[in-house]
LOBA-654794 format. One line per 3 residues: number of its first residue (from 0); their letters; for each residue x, y, z of N, C-alpha, C. Coordinates in nm, 2 decimals. Each point is the difference from the previous one (the first is absolute). Last residue first. Example, Ala and Ser with C-alpha at 12.3 -4.5 7.8 and 13.67 -1.06 7.14 Angstrom:
1) SA) 1.28,-0.22,0.71,0.09,0.11,0.00,-0.08,0.11,0.08 | 0.03,-0.57,-0.01,-0.09,0.12,0.00,0.09,0.12,0.00 $
// end
This chain:
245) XXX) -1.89,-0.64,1.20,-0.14,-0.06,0.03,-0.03,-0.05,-0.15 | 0.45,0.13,0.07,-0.04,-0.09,0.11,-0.13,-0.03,0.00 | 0.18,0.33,-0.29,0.02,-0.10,-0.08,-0.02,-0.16,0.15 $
242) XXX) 0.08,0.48,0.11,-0.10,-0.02,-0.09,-0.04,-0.11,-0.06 | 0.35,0.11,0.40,-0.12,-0.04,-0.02,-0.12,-0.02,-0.08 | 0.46,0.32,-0.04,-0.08,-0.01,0.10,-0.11,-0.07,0.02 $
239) XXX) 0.32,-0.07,-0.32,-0.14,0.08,-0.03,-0.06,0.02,0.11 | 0.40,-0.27,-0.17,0.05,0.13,0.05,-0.10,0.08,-0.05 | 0.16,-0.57,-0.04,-0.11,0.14,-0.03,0.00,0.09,0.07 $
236) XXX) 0.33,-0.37,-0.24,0.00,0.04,0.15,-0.06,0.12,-0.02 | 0.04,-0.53,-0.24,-0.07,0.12,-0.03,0.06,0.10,0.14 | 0.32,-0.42,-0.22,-0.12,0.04,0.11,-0.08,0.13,-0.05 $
233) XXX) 0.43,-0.27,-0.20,-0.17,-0.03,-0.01,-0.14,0.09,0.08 | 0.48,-0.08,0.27,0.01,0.03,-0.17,-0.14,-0.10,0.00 | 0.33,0.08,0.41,-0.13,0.02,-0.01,-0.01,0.03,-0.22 $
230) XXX) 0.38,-0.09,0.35,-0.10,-0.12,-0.04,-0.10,0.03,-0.01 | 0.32,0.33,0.05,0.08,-0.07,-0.04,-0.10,-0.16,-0.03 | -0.06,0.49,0.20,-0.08,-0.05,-0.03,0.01,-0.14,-0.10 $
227) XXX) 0.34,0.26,0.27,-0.11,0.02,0.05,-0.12,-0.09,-0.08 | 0.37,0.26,-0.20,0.01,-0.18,0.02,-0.10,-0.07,0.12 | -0.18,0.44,-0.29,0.10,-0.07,0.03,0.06,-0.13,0.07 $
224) XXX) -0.33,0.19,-0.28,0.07,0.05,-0.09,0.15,-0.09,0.12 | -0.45,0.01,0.15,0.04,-0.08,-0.12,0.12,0.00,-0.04 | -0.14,0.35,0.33,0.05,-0.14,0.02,0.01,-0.12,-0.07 $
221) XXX) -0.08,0.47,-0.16,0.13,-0.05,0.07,0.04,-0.11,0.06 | -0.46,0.11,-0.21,0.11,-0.02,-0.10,0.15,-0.01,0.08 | -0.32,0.13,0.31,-0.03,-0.19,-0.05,0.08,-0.02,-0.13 $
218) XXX) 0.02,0.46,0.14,0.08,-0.08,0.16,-0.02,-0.20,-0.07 | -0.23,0.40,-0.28,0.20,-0.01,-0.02,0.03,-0.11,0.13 | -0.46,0.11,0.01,0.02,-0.07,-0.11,0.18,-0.04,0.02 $
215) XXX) -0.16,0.32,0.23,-0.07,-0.13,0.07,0.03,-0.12,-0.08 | 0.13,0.41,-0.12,0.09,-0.03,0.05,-0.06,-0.10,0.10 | -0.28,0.33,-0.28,0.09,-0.15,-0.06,0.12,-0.05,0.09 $
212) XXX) -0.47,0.13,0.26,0.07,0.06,-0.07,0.13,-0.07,-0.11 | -0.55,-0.09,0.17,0.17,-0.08,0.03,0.06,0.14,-0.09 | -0.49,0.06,0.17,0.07,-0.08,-0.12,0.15,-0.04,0.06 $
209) XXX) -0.46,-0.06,0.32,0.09,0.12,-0.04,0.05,-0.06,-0.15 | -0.29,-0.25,0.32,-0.06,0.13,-0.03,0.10,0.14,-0.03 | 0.02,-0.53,0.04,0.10,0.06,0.10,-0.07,0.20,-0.02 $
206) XXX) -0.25,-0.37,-0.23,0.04,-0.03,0.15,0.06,0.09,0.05 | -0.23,0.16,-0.42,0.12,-0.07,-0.01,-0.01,-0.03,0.21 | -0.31,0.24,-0.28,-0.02,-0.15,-0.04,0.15,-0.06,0.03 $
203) XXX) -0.16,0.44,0.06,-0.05,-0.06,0.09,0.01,-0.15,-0.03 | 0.27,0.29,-0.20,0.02,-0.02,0.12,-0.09,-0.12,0.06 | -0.19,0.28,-0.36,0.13,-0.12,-0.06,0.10,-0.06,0.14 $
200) XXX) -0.37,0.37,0.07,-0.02,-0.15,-0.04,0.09,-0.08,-0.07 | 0.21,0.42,0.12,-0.10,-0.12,0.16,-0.07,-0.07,-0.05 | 0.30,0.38,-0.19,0.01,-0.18,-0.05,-0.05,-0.10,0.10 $
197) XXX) 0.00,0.53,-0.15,-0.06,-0.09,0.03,0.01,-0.12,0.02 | 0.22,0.35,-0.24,-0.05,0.07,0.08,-0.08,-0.09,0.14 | 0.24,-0.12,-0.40,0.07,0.00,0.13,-0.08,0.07,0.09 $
194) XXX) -0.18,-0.38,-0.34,-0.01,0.21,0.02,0.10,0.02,0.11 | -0.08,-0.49,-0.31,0.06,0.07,0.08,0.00,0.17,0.06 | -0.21,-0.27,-0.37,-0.09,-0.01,0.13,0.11,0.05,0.10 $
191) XXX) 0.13,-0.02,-0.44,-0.05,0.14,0.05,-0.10,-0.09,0.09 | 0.49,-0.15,-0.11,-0.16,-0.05,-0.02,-0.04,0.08,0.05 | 0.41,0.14,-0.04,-0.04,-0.02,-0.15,-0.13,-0.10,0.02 $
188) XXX) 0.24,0.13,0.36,-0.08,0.06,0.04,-0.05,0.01,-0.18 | 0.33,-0.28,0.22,-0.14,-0.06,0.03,-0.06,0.10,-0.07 | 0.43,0.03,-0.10,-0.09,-0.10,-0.08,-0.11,0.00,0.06 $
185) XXX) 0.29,0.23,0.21,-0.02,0.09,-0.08,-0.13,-0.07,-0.10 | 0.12,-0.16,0.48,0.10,0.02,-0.11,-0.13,0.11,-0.10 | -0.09,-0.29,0.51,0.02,0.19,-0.09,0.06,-0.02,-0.07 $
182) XXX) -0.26,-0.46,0.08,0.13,0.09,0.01,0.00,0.13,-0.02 | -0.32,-0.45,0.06,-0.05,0.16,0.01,0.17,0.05,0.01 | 0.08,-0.51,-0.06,-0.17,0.12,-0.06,0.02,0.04,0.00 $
179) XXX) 0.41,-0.36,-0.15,-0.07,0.14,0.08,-0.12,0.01,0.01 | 0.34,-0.42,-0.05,-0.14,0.04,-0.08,-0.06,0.10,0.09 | 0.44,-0.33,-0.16,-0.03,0.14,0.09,-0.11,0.02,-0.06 $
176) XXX) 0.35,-0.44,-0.10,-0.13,0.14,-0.06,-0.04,0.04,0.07 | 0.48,-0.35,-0.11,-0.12,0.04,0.09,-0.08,0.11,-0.03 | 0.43,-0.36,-0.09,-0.10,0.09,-0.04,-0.14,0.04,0.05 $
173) XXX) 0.62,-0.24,-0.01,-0.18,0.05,0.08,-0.05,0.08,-0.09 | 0.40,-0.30,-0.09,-0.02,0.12,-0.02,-0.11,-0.04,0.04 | 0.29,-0.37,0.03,0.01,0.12,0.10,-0.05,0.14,-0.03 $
170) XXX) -0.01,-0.43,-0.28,0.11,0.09,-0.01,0.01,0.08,0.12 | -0.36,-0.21,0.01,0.13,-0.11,-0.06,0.08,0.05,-0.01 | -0.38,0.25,-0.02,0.02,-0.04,0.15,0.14,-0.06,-0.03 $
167) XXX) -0.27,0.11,-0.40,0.13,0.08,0.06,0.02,-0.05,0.11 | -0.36,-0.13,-0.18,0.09,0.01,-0.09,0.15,0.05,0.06 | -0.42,0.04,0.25,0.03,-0.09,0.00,0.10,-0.09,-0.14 $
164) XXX) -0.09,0.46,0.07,0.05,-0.06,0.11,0.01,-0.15,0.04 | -0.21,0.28,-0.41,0.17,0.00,0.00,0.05,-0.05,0.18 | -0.49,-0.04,-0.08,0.06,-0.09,-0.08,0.13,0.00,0.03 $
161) XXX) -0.19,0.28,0.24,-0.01,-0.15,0.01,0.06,-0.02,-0.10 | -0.07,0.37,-0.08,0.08,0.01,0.13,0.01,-0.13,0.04 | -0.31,0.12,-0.34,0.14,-0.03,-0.03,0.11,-0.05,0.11 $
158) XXX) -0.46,0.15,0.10,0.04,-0.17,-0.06,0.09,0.01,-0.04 | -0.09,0.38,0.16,-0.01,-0.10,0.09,0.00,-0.13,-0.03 | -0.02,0.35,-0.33,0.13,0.01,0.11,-0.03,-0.06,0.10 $
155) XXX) -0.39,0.02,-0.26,0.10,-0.07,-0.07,0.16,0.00,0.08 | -0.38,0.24,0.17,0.01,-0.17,0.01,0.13,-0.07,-0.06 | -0.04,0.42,-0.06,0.05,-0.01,0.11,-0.04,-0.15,0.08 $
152) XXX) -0.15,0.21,-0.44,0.16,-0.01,0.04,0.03,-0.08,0.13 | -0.44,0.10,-0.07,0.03,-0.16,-0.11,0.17,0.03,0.00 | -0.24,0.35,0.24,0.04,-0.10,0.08,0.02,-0.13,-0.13 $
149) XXX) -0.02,0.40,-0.22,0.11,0.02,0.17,0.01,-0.15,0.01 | -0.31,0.06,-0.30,0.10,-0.01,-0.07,0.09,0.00,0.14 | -0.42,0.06,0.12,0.03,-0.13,-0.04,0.11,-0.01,-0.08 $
146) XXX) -0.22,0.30,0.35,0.14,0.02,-0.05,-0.01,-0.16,-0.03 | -0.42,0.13,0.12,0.05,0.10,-0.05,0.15,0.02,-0.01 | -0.21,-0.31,0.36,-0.06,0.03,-0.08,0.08,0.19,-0.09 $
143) XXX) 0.21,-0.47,0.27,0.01,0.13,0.03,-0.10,0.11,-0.14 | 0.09,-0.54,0.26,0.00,0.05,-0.11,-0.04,0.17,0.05 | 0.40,-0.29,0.22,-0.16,0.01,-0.03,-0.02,0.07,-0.12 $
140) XXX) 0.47,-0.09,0.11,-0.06,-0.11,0.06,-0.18,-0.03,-0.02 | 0.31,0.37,-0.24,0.07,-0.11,-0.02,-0.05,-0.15,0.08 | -0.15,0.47,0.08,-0.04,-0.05,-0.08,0.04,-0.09,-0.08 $
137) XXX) 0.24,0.19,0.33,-0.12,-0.07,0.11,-0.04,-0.05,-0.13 | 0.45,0.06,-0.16,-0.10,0.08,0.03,-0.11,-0.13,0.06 | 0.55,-0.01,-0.13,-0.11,-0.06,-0.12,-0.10,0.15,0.09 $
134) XXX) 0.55,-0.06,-0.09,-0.13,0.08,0.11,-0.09,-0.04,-0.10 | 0.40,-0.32,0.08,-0.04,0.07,-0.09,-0.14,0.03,0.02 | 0.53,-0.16,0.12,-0.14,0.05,0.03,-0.03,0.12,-0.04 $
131) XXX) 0.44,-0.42,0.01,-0.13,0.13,-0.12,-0.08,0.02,0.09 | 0.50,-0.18,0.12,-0.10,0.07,0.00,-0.11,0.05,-0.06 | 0.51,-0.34,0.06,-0.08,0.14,-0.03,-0.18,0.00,0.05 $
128) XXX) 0.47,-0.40,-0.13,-0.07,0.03,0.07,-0.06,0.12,-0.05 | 0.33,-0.25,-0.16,-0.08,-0.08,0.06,-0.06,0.07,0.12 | 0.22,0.13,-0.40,0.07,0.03,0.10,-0.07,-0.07,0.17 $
125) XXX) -0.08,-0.04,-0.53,0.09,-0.01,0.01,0.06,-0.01,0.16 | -0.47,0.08,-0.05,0.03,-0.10,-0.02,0.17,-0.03,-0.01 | -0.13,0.44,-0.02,-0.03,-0.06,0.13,0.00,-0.18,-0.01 $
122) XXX) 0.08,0.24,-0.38,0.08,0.03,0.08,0.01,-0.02,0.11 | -0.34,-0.09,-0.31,0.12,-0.06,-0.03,0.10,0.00,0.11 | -0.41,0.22,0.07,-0.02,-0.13,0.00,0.13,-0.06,0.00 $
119) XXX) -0.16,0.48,-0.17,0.09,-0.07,0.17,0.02,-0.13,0.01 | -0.28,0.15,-0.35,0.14,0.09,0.00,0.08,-0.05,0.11 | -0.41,-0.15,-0.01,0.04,-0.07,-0.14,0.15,-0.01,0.04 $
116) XXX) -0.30,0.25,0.27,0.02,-0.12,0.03,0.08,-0.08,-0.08 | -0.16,0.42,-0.16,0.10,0.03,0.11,0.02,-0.12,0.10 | -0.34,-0.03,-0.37,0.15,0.03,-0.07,0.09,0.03,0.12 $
113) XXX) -0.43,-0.09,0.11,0.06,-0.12,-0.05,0.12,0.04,-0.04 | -0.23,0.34,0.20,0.08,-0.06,0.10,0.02,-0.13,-0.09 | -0.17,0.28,-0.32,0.13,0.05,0.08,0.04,-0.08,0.12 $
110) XXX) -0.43,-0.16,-0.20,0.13,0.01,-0.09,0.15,0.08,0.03 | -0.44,0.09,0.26,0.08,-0.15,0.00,0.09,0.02,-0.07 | -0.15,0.42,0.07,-0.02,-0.06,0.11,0.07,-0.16,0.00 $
107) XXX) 0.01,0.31,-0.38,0.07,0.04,0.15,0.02,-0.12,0.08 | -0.25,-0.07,-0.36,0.10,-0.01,-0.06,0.11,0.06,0.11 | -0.50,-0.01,0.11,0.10,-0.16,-0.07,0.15,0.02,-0.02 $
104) XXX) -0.26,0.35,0.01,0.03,-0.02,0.15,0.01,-0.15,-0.03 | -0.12,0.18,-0.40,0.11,0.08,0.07,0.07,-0.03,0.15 | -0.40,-0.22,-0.24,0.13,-0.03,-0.11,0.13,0.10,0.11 $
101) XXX) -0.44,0.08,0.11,0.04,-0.10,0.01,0.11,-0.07,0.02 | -0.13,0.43,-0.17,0.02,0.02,0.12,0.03,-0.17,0.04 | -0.10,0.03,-0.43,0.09,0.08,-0.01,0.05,0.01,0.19 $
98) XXX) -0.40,-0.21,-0.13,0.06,-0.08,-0.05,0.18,0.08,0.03 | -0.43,0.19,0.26,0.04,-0.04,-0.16,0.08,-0.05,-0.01 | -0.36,0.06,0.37,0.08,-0.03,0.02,0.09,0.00,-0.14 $
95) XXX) -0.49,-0.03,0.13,0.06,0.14,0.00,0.15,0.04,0.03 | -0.27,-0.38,0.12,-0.03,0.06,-0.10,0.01,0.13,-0.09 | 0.19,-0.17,0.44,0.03,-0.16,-0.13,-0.02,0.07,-0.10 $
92) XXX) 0.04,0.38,0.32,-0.06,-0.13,0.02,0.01,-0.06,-0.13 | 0.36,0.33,0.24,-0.11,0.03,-0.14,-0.05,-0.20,0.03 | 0.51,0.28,0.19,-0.20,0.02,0.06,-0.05,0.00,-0.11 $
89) XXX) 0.56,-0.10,-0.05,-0.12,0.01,-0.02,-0.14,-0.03,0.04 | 0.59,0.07,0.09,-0.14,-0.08,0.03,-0.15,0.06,-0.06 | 0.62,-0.15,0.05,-0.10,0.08,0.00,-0.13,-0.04,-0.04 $
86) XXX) 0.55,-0.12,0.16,-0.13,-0.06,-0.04,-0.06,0.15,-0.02 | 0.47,-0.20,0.18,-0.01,0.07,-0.08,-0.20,-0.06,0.00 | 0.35,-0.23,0.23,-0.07,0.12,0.11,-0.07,0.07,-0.17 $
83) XXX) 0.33,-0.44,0.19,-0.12,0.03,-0.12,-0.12,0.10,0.07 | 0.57,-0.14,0.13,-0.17,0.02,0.06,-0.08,0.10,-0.12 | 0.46,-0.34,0.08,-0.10,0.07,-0.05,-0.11,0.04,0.00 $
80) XXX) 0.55,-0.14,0.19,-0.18,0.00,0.02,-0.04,0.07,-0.14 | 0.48,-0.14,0.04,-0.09,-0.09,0.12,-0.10,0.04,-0.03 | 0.44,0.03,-0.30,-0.14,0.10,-0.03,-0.09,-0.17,0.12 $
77) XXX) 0.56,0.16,-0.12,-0.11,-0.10,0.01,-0.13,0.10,0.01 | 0.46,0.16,-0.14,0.02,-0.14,0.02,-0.10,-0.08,0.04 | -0.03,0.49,-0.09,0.05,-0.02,0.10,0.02,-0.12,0.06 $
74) XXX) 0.00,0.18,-0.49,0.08,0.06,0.15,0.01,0.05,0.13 | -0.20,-0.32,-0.37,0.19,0.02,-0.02,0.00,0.08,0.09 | -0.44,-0.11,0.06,0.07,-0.14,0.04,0.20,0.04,-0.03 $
71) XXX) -0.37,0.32,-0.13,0.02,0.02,0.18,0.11,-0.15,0.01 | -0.11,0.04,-0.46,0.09,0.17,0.05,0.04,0.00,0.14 | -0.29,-0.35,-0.20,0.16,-0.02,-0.06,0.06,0.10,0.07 $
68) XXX) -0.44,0.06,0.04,0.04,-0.10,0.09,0.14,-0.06,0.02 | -0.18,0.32,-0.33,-0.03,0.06,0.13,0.08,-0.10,0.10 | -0.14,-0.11,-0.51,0.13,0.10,0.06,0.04,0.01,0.12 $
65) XXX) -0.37,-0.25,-0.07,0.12,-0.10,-0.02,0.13,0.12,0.02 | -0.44,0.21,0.00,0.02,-0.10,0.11,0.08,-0.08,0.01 | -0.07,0.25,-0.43,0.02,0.08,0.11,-0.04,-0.10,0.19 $
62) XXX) -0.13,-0.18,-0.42,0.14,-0.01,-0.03,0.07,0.08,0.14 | -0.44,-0.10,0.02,0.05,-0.10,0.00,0.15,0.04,-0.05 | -0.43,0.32,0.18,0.15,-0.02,-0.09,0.10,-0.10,0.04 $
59) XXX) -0.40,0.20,0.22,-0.07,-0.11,-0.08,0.10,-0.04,-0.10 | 0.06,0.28,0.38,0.06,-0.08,0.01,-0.11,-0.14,-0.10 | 0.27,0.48,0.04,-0.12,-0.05,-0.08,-0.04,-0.16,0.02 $
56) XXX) 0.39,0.36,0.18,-0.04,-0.12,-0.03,-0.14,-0.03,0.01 | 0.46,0.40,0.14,-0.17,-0.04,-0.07,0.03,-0.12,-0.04 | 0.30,0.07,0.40,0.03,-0.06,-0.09,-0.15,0.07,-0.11 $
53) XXX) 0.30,0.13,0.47,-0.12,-0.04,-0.01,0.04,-0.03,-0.18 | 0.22,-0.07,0.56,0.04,0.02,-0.14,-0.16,0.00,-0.09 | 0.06,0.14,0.53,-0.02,-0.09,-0.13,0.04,0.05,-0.12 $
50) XXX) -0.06,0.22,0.47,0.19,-0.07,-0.01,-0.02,-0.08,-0.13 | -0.42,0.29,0.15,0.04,-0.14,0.11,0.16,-0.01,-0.04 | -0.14,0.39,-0.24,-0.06,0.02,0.18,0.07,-0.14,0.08 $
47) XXX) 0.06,0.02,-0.46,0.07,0.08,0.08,-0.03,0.00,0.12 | -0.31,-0.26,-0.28,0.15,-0.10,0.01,0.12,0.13,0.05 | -0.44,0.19,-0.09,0.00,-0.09,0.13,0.14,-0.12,0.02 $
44) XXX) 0.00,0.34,-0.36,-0.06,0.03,0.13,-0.03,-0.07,0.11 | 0.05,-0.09,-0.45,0.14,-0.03,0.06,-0.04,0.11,0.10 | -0.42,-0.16,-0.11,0.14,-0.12,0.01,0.08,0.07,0.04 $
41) XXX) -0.31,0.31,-0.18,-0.02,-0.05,0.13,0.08,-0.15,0.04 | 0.01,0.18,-0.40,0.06,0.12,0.08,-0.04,-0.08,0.14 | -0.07,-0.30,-0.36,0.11,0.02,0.02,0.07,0.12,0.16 $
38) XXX) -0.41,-0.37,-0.18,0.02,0.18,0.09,0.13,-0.01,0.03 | -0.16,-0.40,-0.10,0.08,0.06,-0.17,-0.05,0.15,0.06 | 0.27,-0.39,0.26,-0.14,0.02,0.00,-0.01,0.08,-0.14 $
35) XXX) 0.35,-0.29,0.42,-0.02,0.09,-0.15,-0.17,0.01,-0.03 | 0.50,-0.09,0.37,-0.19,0.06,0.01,0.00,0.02,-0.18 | 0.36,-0.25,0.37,-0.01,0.05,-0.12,-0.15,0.02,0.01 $
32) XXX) 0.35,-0.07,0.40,-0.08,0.01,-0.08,-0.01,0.02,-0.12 | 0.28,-0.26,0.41,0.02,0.08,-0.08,-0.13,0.05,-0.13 | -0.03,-0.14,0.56,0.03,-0.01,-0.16,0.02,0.11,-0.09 $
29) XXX) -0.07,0.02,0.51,0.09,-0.04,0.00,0.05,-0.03,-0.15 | -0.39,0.18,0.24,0.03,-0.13,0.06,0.15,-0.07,-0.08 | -0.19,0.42,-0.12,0.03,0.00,0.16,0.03,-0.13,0.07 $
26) XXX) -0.15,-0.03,-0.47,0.15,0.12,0.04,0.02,0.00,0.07 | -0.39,-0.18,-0.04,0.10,-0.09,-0.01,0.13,0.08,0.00 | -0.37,0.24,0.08,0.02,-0.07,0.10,0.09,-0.12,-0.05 $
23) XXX) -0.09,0.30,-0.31,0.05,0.06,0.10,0.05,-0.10,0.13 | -0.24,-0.14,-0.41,0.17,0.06,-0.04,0.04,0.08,0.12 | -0.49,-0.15,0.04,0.07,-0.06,0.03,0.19,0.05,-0.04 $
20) XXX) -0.33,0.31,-0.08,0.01,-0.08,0.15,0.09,-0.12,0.06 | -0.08,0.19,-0.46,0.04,0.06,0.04,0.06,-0.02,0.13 | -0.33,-0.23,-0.20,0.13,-0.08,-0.05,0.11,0.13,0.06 $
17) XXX) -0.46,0.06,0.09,0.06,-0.13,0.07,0.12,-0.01,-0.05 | -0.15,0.43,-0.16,-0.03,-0.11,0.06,-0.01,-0.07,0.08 | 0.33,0.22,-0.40,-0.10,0.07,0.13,-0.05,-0.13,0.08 $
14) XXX) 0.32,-0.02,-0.31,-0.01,0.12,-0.04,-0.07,0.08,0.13 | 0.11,-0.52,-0.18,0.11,0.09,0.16,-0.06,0.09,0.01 | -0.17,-0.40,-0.32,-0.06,0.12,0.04,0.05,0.07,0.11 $
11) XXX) 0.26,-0.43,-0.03,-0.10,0.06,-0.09,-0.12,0.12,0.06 | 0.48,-0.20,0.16,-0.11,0.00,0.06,-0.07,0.05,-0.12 | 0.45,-0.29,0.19,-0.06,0.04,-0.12,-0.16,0.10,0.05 $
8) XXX) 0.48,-0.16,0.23,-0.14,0.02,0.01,-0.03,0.00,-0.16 | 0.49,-0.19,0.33,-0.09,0.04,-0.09,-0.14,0.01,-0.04 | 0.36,-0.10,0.45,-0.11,-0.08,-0.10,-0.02,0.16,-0.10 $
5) XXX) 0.25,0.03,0.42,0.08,-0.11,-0.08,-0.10,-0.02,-0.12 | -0.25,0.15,0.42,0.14,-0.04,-0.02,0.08,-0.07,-0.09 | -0.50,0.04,0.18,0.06,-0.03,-0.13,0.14,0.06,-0.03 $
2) XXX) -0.17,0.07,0.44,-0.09,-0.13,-0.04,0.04,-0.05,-0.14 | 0.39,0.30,0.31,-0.15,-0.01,-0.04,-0.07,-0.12,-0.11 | 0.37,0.10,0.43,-0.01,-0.03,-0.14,-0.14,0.00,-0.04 $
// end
């Protein structure tokens, strides 16, 4: 039997990625998936390939997150995980940072995992139990010069993650935050210190002197996600090869 057998997913940004990664490896492990994102072509592409149902969702859309949740709970009686995958990222120092790019990765980055916490909450409280985890970033623990709109998200998803867990515990719903570094996804290479051509001094600063591919990621989203990790909520779990150690 597999690790999530019987359970329902949620996974924001499915299209590629991490979130990609993961809708697979929980398929293989046995759940029933849902993937949404707003790359449509590339969604119902990847919800073919893995066995997923795929959904567009914006997910700074408070009315469109109440639809969605109502849709997987009528037809498939419960909704166990959510994994807060959806983000994007802006390179530009403090000063040189506008109000517009700010304002924008706010409205992805936090305000959508608040609304996708919101959205679940009920239902997983009804059913006394579930799953949030929610992908924060290495720049979620340090400070990370030149992504101050990024990392002010991704702090911010590390304190929420607390808060809703210790709100929620009571009821049996966990919450937990994931904090990547050096990943191959598509996101890393929108910071142009990234060169694929070259990534030996960005290496050189990581202990394990490589990046993580996303399915380094998908294995710690799986085991939150599953019963496996049944007393663990609040916790941070960082997936940076050693960056964030010195």
């Amino acid at each position: 039997m597999g690790r999530l057998e019987g359970k329902v997913a949620l996974i924001t940004g499915g299209a590629k990625g991490q979130g990609a990664s993961e809708a697979a490896l929980f398929r293989a492990e046995g759940a029933t998936v849902w993937i949404v994102d707003v790359d449509d072509e590339r969604g119902e592409a990847t919800a073919a390939e893995v066995g997923a149902t795929y959904r567009h969702l914006d997910v700074r859309d408070e009315a469109a997150w109440s639809a969605l949740v109502s849709e997987i709970v009528a037809g498939d009686g419960h909704l166990d995980a959510l994994i807060n995958n959806a983000g994007i990222f802006t390179y530009a120092r403090l000063v040189d940072t506008s109000v517009d790019d700010f304002t924008r990765q706010f409205d992805v980055n936090q305000l959508g995992v608040f609304l996708g916490m919101r959205a679940v909450a009920p239902t997983m409280i009804a059913a006394r139990r579930g799953s949030i985890v929610n992908i924060s970033s290495a720049a979620g623990i340090v400070g990370t010069p030149n992504t101050i709109g990024y990392s002010a998200t991704k702090w911010a998803v590390r304190g929420m993650s607390k808060v809703a867990a210790v709100e929620l515990g009571r009821h049996g719903v966990r919450v937990n935050s994931v904090h990547p570094g050096v990943i191959d996804t598509e996101l890393l290479y929108e910071n142009p210190v990234m060169q694929r051509e070259d990534l030996t001094p960005v290496l050189r600063t990581v202990p394990l002197r490589r990046m993580a591919q996303p399915s380094e990621v998908a294995t710690v989203a799986l085991f939150l996600a599953s019963d496996e990790a049944s007393y663990c909520t609040g916790g941070e779990f960082i997936v940076d090869g050693g960056v964030t150690a010195s």
